[in-house]
MARGUBA-103156 format. One record per residue (C-alpha): x, y, z. Coordinates in steps of 0.02 Angstrom, whole numbers, padded with zeros to 5 digits, always signed. Example, Ala and Ser with C-alpha at 12.3 -4.5 7.8 and 13.67 -1.06 7.14 Angstrom:
<recs>
+00615-00225+00390/+00684-00053+00357/
</recs>
This chain:
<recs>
+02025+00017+00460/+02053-00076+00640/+02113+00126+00683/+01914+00192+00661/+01841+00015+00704/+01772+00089+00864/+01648+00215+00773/+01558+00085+00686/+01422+00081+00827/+01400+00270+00820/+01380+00276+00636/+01261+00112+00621/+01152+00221+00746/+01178+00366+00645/+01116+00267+00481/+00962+00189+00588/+00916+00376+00626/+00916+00399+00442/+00812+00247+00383/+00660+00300+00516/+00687+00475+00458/+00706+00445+00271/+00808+00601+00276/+00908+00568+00126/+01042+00736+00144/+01100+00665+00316/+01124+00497+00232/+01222+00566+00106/+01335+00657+00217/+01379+00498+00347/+01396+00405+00209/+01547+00506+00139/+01592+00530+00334/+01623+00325+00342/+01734+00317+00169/+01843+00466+00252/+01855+00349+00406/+01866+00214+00324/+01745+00106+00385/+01613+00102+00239/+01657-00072+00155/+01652-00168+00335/+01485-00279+00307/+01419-00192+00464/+01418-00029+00384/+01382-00066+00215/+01202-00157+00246/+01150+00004+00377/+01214+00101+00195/+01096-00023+00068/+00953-00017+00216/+00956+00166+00232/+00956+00210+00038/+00832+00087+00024/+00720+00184+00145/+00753+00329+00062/+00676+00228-00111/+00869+00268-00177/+00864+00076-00265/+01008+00140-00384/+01117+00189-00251/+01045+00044-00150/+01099-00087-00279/+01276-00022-00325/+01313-00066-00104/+01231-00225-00106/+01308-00286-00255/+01487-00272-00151/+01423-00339-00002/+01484-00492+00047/+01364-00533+00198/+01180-00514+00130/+01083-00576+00282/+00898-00609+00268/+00835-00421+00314/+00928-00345+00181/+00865-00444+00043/+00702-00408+00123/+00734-00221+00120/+00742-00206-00072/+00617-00326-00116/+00489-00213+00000/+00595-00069-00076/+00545-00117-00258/+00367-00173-00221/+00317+00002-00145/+00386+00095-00279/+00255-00047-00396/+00436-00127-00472/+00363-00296-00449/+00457-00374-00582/+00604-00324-00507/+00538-00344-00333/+00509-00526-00387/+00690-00546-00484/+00779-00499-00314/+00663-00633-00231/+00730-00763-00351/+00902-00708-00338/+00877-00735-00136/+00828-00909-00167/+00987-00948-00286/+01100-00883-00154/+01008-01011-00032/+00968-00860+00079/+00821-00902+00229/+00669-00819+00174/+00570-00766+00360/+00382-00723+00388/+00436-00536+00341/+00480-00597+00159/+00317-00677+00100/+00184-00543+00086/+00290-00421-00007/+00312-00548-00124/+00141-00594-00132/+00113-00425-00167/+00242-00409-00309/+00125-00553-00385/-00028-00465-00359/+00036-00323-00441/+00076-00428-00609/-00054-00542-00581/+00063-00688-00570/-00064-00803-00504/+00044-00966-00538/+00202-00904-00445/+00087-00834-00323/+00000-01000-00265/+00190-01060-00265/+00214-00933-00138/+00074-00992-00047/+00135-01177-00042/+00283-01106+00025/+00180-00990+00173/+00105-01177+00221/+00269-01276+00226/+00347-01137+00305/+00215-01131+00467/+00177-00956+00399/-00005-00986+00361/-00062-00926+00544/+00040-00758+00523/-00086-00613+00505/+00026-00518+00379/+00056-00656+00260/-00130-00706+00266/-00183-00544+00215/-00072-00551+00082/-00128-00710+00017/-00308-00640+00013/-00253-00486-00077/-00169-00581-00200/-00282-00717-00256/-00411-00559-00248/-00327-00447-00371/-00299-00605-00497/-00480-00651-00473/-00495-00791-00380/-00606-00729-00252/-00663-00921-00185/-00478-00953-00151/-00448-00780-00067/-00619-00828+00041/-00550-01019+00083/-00393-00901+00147/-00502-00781+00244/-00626-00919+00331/-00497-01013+00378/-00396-00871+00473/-00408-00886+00644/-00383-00699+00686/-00427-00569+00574/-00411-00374+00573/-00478-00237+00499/-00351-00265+00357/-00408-00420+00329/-00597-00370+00318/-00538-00241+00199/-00449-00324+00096/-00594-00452+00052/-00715-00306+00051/-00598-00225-00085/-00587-00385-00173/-00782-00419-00176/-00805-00243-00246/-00670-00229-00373/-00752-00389-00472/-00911-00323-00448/-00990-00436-00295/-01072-00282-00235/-01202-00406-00131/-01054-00485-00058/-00941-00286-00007/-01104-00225+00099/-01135-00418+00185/-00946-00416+00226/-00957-00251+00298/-01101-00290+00407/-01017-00435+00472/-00867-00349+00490/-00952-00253+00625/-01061-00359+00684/-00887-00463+00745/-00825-00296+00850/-00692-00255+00713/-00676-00076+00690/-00688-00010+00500/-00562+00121+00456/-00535+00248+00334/-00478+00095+00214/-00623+00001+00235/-00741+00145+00189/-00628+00168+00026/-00660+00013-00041/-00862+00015+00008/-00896+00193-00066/-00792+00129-00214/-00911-00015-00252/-01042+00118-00205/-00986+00199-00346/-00952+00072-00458/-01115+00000-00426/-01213+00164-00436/-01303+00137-00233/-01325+00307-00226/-01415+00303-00061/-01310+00182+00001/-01146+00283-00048/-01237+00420+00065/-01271+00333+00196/-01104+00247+00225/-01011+00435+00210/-01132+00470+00340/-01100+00342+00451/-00923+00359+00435/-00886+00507+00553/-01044+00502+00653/-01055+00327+00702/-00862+00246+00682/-00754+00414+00715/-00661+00394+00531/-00648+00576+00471/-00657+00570+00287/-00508+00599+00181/-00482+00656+00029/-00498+00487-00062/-00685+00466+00025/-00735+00625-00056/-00665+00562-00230/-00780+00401-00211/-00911+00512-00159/-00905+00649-00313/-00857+00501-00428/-01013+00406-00395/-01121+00579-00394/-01062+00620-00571/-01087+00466-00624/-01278+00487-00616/-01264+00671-00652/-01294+00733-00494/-01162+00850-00506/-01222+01006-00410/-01230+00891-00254/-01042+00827-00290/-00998+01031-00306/-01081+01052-00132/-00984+00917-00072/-00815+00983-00121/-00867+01145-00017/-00886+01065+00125/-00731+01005+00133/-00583+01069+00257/-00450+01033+00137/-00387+01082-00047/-00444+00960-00171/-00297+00848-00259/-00301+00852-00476/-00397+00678-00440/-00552+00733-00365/-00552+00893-00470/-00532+00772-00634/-00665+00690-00567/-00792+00824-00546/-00740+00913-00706/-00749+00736-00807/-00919+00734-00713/-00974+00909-00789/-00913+00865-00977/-00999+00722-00986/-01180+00808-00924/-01144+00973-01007/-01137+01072-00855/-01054+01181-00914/-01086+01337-00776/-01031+01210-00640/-00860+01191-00725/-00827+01362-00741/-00874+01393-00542/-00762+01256-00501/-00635+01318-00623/-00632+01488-00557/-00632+01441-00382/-00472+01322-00394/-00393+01372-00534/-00410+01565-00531/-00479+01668-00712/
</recs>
């Protein structure tokens, strides 16, 4: 190997080109470039390979590399347990986590919040305020990521006064932190509490984004404030610059056809610059079966679907 030793810069460059591209065909072929060279079972080379397939959400091929790597420094672990978590694999996300601790491996302020959101995902509430004993002992609690996270957590397993002492008590906040409490509020049906939030929100110079207005048309929706749900699309574009996306529009027709104002959702849908995705037409043809409109459906049908 000490013959080839001298490429292992170019092709740990190579495989960092790979991981920010996610382009998994050029992986595959400097991966078989560094077992013709050689070079593909020095440590060096064979966490760019697990980082890289990881990127490219390739967790089988992923595993089989880590499993014979010898060195497994702190970022790599990291890179699978994010790798699982985004793909929602949280039990596994949270076994790999487990396994890090075993091996006595460092956990860093990169290592909490995917975790945290592994247990949000499975509404592990226990091992999630675990996690948060370990964000305080750690001196992580004034990290803006791992904040958020904490929020998000205790806000998906419904303990919204815990993900509030969290979000007082942060001493910078963002828009993903307002967002994340606003999303909270409205998914257990504080509806009082999403458009207070939101007011403050602004009221504190924080900018909402396209985020943001998800999760306040959503409890718009949910919540059937129809005027409100207006006016917020409204204000969207015109007054904060957030063009509206296709998940907007989805909030939007949802909470139309809720209250059977389905013609007005159609008009919507015309309006808009872009194809619709098979979740906002569900939602408008859900909309017309359950308020018989029957000549709306076939329009839509027509239009999108062809004869």
């Amino acid at each position: 190997m000490a013959k080839h030793e001298q490429l292992i810069p170019f092709y740990a460059t190579l495989l960092d080109t790979c991981s920010s591209s996610k382009h998994l065909k050029n992986l595959k072929r400097i991966h078989a470039c560094t077992i013709t060279l050689g070079i593909s079972s020095h440590d060096f080379i064979r966490s760019k390979l697990v980082f890289s397939y990881t990127s490219c959400a390739q967790l089988h091929q992923a595993n089989i590399l880590f499993s014979f790597t010898n060195r497994r420094p702190t970022f790599l672990f990291n890179s699978l347990i994010r790798a699982y978590s985004s793909l929602n694999l949280f039990s596994q996300s949270l076994s790999l986590f487990r396994q890090m601790l075993l091996a006595y491996k460092p956990f860093d302020r990169h290592t909490l919040p995917v975790v945290l959101k592994s247990c949000a995902g499975l509404l592990a509430l226990r091992l999630g305020q675990q996690v948060h004993g370990a964000v305080l002992v750690n001196g992580f609690a004034l990290d803006l990521a791992n904040s958020n996270a904490l929020i998000n957590m205790y806000a998906k397993c419904g303990h919204l006064t815990c993900a509030r002492k969290v979000f007082d008590g942060m001493r910078q906040k963002n828009e993903v932190t307002w967002s994340t409490m606003i999303a909270g509020y409205g998914m257990h049906g504080k509806f009082g509490e999403v458009f207070e939030l939101f007011d403050r929100m602004v009221e504190a110079g924080v900018r909402p984004d396209g985020v943001t207005f998800t999760a306040v048309l959503t409890a718009c929706s949910h919540g059937g404030f129809i005027e409100k749900g207006r006016e917020y699309f409204e204000l969207m574009e015109v007054r904060f610059g957030v063009k509206p996306g296709v998940q907007h529009y989805t909030c939007m027709v949802d909470m139309l056809g809720r209250v059977g104002l389905v013609e007005e959702a159609e008009m919507l849908i015309l309006r808009m610059e872009f194809e619709p995705d098979e979740t906002l037409r569900g939602a408008l043809l859900g909309a017309c079966k359950i308020h018989g409109k029957v000549e709306v459906a076939e329009r839509f049908a027509e239009m999108f679907y062809g004869k």
